[in-house]
C-alpha positions in Angstrom: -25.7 -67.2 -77.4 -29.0 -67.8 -78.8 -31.2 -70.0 -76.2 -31.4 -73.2 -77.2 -35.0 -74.5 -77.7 -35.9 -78.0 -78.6 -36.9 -77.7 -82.0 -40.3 -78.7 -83.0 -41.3 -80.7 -86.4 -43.5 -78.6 -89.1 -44.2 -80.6 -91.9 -42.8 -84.2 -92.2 -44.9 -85.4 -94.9 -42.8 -86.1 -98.3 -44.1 -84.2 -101.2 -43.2 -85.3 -104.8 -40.9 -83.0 -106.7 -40.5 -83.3 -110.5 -37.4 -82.4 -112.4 -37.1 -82.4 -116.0 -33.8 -84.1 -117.7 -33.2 -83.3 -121.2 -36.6 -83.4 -123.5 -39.5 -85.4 -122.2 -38.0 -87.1 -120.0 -39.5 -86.7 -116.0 -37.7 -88.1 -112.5 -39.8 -88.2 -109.7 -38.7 -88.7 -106.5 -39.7 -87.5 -102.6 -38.5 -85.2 -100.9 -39.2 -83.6 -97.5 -40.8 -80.2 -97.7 -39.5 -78.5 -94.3 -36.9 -79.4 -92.3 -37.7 -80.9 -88.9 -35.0 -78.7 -86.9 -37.0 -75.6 -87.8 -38.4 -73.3 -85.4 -42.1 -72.7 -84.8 -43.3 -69.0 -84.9 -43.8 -69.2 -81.0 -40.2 -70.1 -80.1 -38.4 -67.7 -82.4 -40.7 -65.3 -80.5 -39.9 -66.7 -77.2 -36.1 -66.5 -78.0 -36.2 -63.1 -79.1 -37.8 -61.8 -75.9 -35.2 -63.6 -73.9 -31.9 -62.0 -75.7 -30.5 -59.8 -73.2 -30.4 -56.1 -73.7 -27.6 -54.2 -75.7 -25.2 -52.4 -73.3 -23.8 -48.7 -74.2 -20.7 -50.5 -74.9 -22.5 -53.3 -77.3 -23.6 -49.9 -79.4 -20.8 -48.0 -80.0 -19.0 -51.9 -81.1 -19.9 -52.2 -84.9 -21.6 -55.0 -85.3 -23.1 -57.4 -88.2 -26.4 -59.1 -88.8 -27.5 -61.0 -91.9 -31.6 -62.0 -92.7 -31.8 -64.8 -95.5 -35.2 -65.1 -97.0 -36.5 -68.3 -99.3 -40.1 -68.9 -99.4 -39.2 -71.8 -101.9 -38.6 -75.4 -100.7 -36.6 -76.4 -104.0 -33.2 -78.2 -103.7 -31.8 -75.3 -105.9 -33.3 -72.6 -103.3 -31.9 -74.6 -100.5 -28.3 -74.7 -101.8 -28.3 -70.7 -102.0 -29.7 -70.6 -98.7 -26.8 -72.9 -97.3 -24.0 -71.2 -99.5 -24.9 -67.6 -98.3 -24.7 -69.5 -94.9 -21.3 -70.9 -95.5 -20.0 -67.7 -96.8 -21.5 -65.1 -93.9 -19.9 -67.5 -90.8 -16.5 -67.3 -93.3 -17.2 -63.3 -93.2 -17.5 -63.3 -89.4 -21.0 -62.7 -88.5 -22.0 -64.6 -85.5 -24.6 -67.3 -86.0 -26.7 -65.4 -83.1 -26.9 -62.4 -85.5 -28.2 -64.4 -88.4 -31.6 -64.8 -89.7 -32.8 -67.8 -91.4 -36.7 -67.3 -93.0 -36.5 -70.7 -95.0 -37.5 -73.8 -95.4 -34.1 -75.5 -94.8 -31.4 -75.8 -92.0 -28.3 -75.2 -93.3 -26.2 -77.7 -92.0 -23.2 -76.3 -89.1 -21.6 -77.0 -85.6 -23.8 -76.0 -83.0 -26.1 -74.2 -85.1 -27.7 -70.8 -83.1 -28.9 -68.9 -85.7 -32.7 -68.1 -85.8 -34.2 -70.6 -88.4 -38.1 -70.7 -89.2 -39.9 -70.8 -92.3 -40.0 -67.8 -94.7 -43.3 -66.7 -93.5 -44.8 -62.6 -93.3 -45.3 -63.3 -89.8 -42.0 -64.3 -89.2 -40.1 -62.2 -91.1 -42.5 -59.3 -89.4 -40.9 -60.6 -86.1 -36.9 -60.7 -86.8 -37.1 -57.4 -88.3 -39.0 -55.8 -85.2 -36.5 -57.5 -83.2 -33.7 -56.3 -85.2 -35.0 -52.6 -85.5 -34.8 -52.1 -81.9 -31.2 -53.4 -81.5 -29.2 -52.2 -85.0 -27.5 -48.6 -84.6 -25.7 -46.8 -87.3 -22.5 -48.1 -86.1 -24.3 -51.4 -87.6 -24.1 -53.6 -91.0 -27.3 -55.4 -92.2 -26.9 -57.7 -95.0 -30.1 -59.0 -96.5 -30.3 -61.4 -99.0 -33.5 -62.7 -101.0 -34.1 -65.8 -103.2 -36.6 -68.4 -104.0 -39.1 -66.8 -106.5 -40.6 -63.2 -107.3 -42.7 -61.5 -109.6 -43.4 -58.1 -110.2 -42.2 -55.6 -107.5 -43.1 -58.9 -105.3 -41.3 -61.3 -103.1 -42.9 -65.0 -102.7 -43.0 -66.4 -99.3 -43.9 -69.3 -97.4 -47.5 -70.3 -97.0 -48.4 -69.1 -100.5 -47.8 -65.4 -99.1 -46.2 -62.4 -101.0 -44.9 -59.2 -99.6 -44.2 -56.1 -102.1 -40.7 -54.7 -102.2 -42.4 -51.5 -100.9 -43.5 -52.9 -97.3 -39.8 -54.9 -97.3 -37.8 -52.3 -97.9 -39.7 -50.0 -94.8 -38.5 -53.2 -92.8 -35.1 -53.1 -93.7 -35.1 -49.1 -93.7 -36.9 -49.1 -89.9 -33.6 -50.7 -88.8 -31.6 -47.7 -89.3 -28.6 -49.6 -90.0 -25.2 -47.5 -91.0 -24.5 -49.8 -94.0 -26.9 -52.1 -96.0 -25.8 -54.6 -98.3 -28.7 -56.6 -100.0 -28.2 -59.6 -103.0 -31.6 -60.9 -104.9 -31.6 -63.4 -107.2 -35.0 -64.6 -107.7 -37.2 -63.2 -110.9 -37.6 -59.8 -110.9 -35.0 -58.9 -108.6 -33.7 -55.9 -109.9 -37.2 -54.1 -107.7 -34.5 -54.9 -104.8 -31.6 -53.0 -106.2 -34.5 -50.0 -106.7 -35.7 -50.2 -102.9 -32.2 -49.7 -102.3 -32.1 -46.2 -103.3 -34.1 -45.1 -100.6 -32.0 -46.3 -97.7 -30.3 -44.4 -95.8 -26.7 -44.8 -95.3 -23.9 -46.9 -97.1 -25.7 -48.8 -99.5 -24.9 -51.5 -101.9 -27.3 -53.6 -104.1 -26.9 -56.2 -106.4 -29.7 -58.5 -108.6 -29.6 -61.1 -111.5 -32.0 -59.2 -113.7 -33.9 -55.8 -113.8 -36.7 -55.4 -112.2 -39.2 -56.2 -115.5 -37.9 -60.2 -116.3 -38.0 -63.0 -115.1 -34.4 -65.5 -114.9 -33.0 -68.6 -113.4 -30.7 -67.6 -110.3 -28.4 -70.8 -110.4 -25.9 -68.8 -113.0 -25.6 -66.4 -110.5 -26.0 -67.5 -106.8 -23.7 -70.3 -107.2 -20.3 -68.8 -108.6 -21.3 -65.6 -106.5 -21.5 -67.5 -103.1 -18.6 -69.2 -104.3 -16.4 -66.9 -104.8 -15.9 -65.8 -101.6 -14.1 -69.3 -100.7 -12.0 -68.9 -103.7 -9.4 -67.6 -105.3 -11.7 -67.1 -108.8 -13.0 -63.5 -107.8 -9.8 -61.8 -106.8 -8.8 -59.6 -110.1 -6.7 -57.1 -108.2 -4.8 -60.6 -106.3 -4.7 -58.8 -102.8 -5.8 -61.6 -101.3 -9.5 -60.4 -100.4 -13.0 -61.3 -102.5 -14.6 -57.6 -102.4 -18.2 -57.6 -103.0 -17.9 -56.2 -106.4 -15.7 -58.7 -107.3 -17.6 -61.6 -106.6 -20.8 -59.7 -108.5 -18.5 -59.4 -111.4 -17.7 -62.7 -111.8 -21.1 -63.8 -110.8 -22.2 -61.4 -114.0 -20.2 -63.0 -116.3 -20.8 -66.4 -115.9 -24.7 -65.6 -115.1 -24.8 -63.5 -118.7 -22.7 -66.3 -120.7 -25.4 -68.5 -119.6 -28.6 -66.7 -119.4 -27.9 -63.8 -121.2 -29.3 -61.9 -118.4 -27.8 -58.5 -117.0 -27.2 -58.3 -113.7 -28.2 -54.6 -111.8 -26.4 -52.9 -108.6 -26.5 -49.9 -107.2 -23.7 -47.9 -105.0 -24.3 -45.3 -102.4 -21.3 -43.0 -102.0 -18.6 -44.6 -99.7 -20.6 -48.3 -100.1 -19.6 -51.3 -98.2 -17.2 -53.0 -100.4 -16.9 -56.2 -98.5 -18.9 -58.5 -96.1 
């Protein structure tokens, strides 16, 4: 298990949020921009440092990690951050193998998972960390939202990082299957960095990589699904990945009118 730090407060000032209803019409309201329970920089390295070392065993088990990244501090944001949550502890990833870069705590039962703000220097950290335990026996899901822009990812901290430098981060693992979800604007640059991993890839986005869309349509009935019976068009009592992107497609291009990207590897993962 993850060692358990006292968790340190980041930001507790309020900072007003405003949310347009209908035409014209503004709410206002405070709302707290980090959440208190979120690790500093300093103790997700300290934790790090202190997991102990994989045995010869531990590598030839296959094992599955997750990273989440939101450099957003949104409600909407939040909510994907705590469905994908929901939905990888359901899958059975072990809250010590997943990676939290946001600006919210998901909510859970003795929470262990690694959870600091969605900053370059963090996210620099987890995936060092990660590259030197993942083996091709491994799974790494990755999952991206909050907001982009062209062949860019936005972070905490007013940072960006390029899909370029990302995608050596998540390649350097050398993982035996990748599965990576976007849904912020411009996320179909994802599902192109995904065509130069190796392994068993699968990638899906909201959009292509040259527009912009709102993720909601999307991240919501996709996270969903996987705690539903919606998704299962085959009715073999399994959510497959594909069929939780296909419903998430449909209901995301009967809104937006958006079309959602993917890309397959040969022999993909087909489910968490």
């Amino acid at each position: 298990m993850m060692n358990q730090l006292k968790r340190s407060v980041l930001a507790t000032s309020a900072v007003v949020s405003a949310i347009a209803v209908g035409i014209g019409t503004i709410l206002l309201f405070d709302t707290p921009k980090y959440d208190s329970a979120l690790l500093t920089t300093e103790q997700v390295k300290t934790i790090l440092v202190r997991q102990p070392v994989l045995t010869s065993q531990d590598h030839r088990e296959r094992r599955k990690y997750a990273v989440v990244i939101n450099g957003d501090y949104s409600s909407l944001h939040k909510r994907n951050v705590t469905d994908a949550f929901a939905t990888l502890i359901e899958s059975g990833y072990s809250q010590d193998n997943i990676f939290l870069l946001t600006s919210n705590f998901p909510p859970s039962r003795n929470h262990s998972s690694i959870t600091a703000r969605g900053t370059e220097e963090n996210l620099k950290i987890v995936f060092n960390y990660l590259d030197e335990i993942i083996d091709r026996n491994d799974t790494l899901v990755v999952y991206t939202t909050g907001h982009g822009g062209y062949s860019t990812l936005a972070l905490d901290d007013n940072e960006i990082t390029v899909f370029s430098v990302l995608g050596k981060l998540i390649k350097e693992t050398n993982a035996g299957s990748y599965i990576l979800i976007a849904d912020q604007c411009y996320s179909g640059a994802v599902v192109e960095m995904a065509k130069s991993l190796d392994g068993k890839v699968v990638a899906y986005s909201d959009i292509d990589a040259n527009h912009s869309t709102f993720c909601d349509s999307f991240a919501r009935p996709f996270w969903d699904s996987f705690r539903t019976s919606s998704a299962d068009s085959n009715s073999d009592g399994i959510i497959q990945l594909d069929e939780a992107f296909t419903l998430a497609c449909a209901n995301h291009r009967e809104e937006s009118g958006d079309e959602c990207q993917s890309y397959h590897s040969q022999n993909p993962p087909t489910s968490f």
